[in-house]
Legacy VTK file of the C-alpha trace (Angstrom):
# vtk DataFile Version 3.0
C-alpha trace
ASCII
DATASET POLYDATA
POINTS 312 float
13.384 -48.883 -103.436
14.621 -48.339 -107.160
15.901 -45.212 -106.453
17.726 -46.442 -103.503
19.459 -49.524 -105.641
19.943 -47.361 -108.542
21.477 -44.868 -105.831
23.866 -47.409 -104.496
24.938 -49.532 -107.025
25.198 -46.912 -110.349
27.151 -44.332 -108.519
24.528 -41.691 -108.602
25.912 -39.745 -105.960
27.270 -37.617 -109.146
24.180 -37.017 -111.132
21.942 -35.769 -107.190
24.579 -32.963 -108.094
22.938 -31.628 -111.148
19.538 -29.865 -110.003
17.240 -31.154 -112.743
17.997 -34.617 -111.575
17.300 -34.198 -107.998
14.064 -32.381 -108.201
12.886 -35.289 -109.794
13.251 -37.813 -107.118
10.538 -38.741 -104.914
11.821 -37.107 -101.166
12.221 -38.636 -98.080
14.612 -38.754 -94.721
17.214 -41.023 -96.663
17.330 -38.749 -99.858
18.204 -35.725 -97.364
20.600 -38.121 -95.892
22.471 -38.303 -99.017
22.557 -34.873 -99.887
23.875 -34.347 -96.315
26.626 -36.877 -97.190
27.413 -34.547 -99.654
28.160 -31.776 -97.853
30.160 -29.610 -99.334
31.084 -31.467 -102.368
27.657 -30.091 -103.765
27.546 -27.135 -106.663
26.420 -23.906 -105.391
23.605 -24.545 -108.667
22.239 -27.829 -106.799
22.303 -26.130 -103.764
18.703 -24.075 -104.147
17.126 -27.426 -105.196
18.581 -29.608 -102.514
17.465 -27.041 -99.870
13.506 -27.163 -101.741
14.055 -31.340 -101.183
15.160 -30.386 -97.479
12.469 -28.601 -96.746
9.531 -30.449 -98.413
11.006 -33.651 -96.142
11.184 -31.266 -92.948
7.549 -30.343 -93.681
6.597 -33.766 -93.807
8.121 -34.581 -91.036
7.201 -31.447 -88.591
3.240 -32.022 -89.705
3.819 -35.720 -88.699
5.866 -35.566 -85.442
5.490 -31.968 -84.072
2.322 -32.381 -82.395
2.039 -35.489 -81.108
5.902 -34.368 -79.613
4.564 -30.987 -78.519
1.932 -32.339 -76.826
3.503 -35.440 -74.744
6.317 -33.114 -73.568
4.002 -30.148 -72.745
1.310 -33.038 -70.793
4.650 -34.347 -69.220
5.894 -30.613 -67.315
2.921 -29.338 -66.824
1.998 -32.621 -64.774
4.803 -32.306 -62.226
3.543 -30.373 -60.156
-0.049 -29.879 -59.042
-2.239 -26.801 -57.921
-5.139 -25.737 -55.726
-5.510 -22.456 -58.108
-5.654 -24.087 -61.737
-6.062 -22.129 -64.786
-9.387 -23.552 -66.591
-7.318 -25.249 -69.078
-5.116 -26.763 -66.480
-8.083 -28.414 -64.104
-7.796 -31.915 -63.563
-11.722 -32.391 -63.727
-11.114 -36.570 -62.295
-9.431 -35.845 -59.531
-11.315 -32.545 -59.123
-14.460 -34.421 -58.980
-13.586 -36.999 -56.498
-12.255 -34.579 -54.054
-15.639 -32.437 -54.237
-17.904 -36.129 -54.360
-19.623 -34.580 -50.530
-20.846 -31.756 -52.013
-23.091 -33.061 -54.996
-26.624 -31.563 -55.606
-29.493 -34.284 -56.440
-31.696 -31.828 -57.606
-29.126 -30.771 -60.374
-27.524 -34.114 -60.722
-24.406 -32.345 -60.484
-21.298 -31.846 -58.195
-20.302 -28.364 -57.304
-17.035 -28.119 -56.639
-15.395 -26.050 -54.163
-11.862 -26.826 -54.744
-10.000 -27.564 -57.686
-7.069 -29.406 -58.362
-4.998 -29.100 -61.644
-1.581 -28.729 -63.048
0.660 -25.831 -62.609
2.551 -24.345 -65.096
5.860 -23.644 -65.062
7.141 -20.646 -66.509
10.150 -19.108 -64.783
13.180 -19.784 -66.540
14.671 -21.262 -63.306
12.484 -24.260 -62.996
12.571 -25.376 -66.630
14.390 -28.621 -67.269
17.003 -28.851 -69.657
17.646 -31.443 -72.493
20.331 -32.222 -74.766
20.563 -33.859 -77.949
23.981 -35.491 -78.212
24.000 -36.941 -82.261
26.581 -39.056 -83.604
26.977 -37.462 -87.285
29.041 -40.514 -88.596
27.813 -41.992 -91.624
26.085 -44.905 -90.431
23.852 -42.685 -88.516
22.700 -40.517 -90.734
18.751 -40.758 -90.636
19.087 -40.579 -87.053
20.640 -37.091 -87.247
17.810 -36.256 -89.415
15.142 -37.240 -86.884
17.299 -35.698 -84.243
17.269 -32.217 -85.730
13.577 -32.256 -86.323
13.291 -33.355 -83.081
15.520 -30.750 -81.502
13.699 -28.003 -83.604
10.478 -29.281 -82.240
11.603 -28.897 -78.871
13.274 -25.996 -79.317
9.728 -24.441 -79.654
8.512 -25.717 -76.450
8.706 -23.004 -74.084
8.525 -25.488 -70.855
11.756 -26.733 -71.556
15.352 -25.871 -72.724
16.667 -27.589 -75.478
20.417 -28.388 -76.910
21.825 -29.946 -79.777
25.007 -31.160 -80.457
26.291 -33.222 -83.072
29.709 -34.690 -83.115
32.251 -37.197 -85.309
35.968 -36.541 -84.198
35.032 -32.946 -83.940
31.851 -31.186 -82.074
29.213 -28.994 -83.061
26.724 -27.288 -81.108
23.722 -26.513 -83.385
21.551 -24.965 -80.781
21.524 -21.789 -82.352
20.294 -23.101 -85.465
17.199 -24.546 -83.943
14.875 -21.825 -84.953
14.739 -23.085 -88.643
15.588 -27.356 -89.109
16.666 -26.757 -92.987
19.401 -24.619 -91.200
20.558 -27.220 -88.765
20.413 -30.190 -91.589
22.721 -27.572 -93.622
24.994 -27.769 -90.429
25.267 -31.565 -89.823
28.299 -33.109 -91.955
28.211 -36.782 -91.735
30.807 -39.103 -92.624
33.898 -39.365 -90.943
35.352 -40.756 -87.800
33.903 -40.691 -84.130
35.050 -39.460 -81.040
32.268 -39.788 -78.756
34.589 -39.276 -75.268
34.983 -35.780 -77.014
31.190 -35.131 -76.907
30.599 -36.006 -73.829
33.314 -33.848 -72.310
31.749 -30.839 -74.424
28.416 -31.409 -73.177
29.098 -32.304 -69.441
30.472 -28.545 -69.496
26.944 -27.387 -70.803
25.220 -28.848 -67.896
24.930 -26.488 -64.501
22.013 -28.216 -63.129
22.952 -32.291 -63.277
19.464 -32.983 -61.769
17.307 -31.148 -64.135
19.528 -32.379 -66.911
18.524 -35.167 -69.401
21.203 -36.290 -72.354
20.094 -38.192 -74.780
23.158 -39.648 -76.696
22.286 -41.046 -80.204
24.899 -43.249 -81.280
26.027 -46.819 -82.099
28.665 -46.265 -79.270
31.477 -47.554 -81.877
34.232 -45.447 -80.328
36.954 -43.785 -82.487
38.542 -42.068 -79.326
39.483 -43.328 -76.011
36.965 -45.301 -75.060
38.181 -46.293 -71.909
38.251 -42.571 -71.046
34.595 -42.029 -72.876
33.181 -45.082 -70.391
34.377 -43.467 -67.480
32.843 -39.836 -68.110
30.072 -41.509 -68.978
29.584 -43.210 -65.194
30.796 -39.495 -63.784
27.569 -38.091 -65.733
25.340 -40.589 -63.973
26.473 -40.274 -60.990
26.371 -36.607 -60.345
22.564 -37.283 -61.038
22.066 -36.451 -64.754
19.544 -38.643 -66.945
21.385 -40.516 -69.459
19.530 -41.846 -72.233
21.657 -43.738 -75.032
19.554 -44.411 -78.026
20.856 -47.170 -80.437
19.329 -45.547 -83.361
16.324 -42.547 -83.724
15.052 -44.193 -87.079
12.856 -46.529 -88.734
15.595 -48.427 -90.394
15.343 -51.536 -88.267
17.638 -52.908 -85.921
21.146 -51.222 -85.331
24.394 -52.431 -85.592
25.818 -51.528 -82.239
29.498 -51.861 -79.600
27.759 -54.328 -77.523
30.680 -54.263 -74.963
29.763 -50.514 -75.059
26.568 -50.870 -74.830
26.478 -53.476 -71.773
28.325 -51.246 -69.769
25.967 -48.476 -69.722
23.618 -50.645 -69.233
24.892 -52.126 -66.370
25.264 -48.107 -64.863
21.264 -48.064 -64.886
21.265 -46.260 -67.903
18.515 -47.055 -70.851
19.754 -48.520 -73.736
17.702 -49.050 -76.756
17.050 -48.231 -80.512
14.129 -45.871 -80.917
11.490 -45.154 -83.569
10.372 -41.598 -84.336
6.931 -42.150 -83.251
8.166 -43.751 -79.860
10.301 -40.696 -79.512
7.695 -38.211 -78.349
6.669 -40.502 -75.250
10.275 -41.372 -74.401
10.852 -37.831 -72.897
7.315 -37.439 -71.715
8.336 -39.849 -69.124
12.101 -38.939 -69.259
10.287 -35.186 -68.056
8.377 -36.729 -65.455
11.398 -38.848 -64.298
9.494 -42.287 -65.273
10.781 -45.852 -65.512
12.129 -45.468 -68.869
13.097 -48.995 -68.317
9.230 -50.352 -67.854
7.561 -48.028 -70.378
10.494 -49.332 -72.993
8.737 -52.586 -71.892
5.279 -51.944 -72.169
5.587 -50.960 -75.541
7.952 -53.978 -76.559
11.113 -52.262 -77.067
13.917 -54.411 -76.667
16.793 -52.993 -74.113
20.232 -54.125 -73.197
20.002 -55.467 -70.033
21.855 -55.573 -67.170
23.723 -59.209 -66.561
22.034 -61.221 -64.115
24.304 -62.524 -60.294
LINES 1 313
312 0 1 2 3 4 5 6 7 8 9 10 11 12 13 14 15 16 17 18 19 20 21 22 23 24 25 26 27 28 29 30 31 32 33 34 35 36 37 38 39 40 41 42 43 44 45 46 47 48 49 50 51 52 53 54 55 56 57 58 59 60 61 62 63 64 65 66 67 68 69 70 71 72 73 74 75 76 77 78 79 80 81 82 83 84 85 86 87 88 89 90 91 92 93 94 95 96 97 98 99 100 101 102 103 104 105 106 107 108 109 110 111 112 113 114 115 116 117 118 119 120 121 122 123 124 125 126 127 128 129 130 131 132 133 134 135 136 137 138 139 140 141 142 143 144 145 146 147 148 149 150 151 152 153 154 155 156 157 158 159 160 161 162 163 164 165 166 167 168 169 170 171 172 173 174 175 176 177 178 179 180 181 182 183 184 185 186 187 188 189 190 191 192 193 194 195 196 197 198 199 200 201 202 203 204 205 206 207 208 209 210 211 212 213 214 215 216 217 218 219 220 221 222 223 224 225 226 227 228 229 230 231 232 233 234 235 236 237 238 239 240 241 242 243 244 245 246 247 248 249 250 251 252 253 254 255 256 257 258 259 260 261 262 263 264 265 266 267 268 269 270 271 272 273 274 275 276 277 278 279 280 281 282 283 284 285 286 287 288 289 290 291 292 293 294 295 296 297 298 299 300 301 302 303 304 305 306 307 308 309 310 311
């Protein structure tokens, strides 16, 4: 919290450029937010050290979040569909066991199954469904495009589904190529500046070829820089040719966002979730997202508040 204060009220921005200074603060997702702010502006000297800070943060944060994400989203495919011919790993021993219930043995206090029933996986690239990170790179999100971009990288890695990310202010960036290493994509991301999020959405409706196996999640504050009358009505075109839109408020632990409630309301009132989001809630988010859940009553269950749709 010192460092922060010191940070924002001594103008310190100019000494995180001198490499001795930096490695001595303590790291974290706001530190690597600066140095992202800086962009740039930074000394090819600093640069080695800010990219150690980078990736001691990323490590942090891939030990902390990659399983628990790998794991929900992996659960959340492979439970689509179901099998008669499950691999040993995939059985579903409850269900399993109540279909086999007429065939158990007294003598071995035991039922021997004669059918199983389990999860299929899906590996052709055909049936794989795609996501895309849409981040708003703007200043006032920055820790969200942090969490993003771990996020994305995460995903990335998951073989059961395909994963985008795009970041945007008044221009766009598609990152996905970067994906294989996060202290690349974090390099990549230069915040600050305006926001055209019409733009982005126009970039990444062209990305999607299969609107029903398509989930966006757009991470933004939905202040609009562009035309927003124009971004509003791409945005209903998206839902209605049958893509999931998710619009997160925030992907960050910084409390609650400031938001374009007028914005924000009229996604809402397209059926569309609308809602700031915690890292650790993130990983469950597109586990049901992936099974095509009520985003709406899990947000509930685990008392996240959403904009809601206006009563009749």
């Amino acid at each position: 919290m010192i460092q922060k204060d010191a940070f924002e009220r001594l103008g310190l921005k100019r000494m995180l450029q001198e490499p001795e200074f930096l490695a001595s603060f303590e790291a974290d997702v706001h530190l690597v937010a600066d140095l992202m702010s800086l962009g740039r502006a930074m000394p090819e000297k600093t640069k080695a050290t800010a990219r150690m800070v980078i990736g001691k943060v990323v490590d942090d944060l891939m030990n902390k979040l990659a399983q628990k994400t790998t794991e929900a989203i992996r659960g959340a495919v492979n439970k689509q569909k179901r099998t008669r011919r499950p691999r040993h790993n995939d059985i579903d021993w409850p269900r399993t066991i109540r279909a086999n219930l007429q065939h158990y043995q007294p003598e071995i206090q035991t039922v021997v199954p004669e059918r199983m029933i389990g999860y299929s996986r899906r590996s052709r690239r055909a049936d794989l469904d795609d996501v895309i990170l849409c981040a708003d790179q703007s200043g006032s999100m920055a820790t969200s495009v942090v969490y993003s971009s771990i996020f994305a990288a995460v995903m990335a890695s998951i073989p059961a589904v395909s994963t985008k990310l795009v970041v945007f202010d008044t221009a766009v960036a598609d990152l996905t190529g970067k994906l294989v290493d996060p202290i690349d994509v974090l390099f990549g991301v230069q915040l600050g500046g305006g926001t055209d999020i019409n733009r982005a959405l126009a970039y990444v409706r062209d990305l999607i070829t299969r609107p029903t196996q398509s989930h966006l999640i757009l991470i933004t504050d939905l202040f609009e820089g562009g035309n927003a009358k124009e971004m509003l009505a791409r945005a209903e075109e998206i839902v209605s040719a049958g893509i999931n839109l998710i619009v997160l408020l925030a992907l960050s632990d910084d409390g609650k966002p400031g938001y374009d409630a007028s914005h924000a309301q009229f996604l809402a009132e397209l059926g569309c979730p609308v809602f700031a989001c915690t890292p650790d809630q993130f990983p469950d988010l597109m586990a049901v997202a992936l099974q095509k859940g009520d985003i709406h009553a899990w947000a509930s269950s685990m008392d996240i508040v959403t904009v809601s749709r206006r009563t009749s």
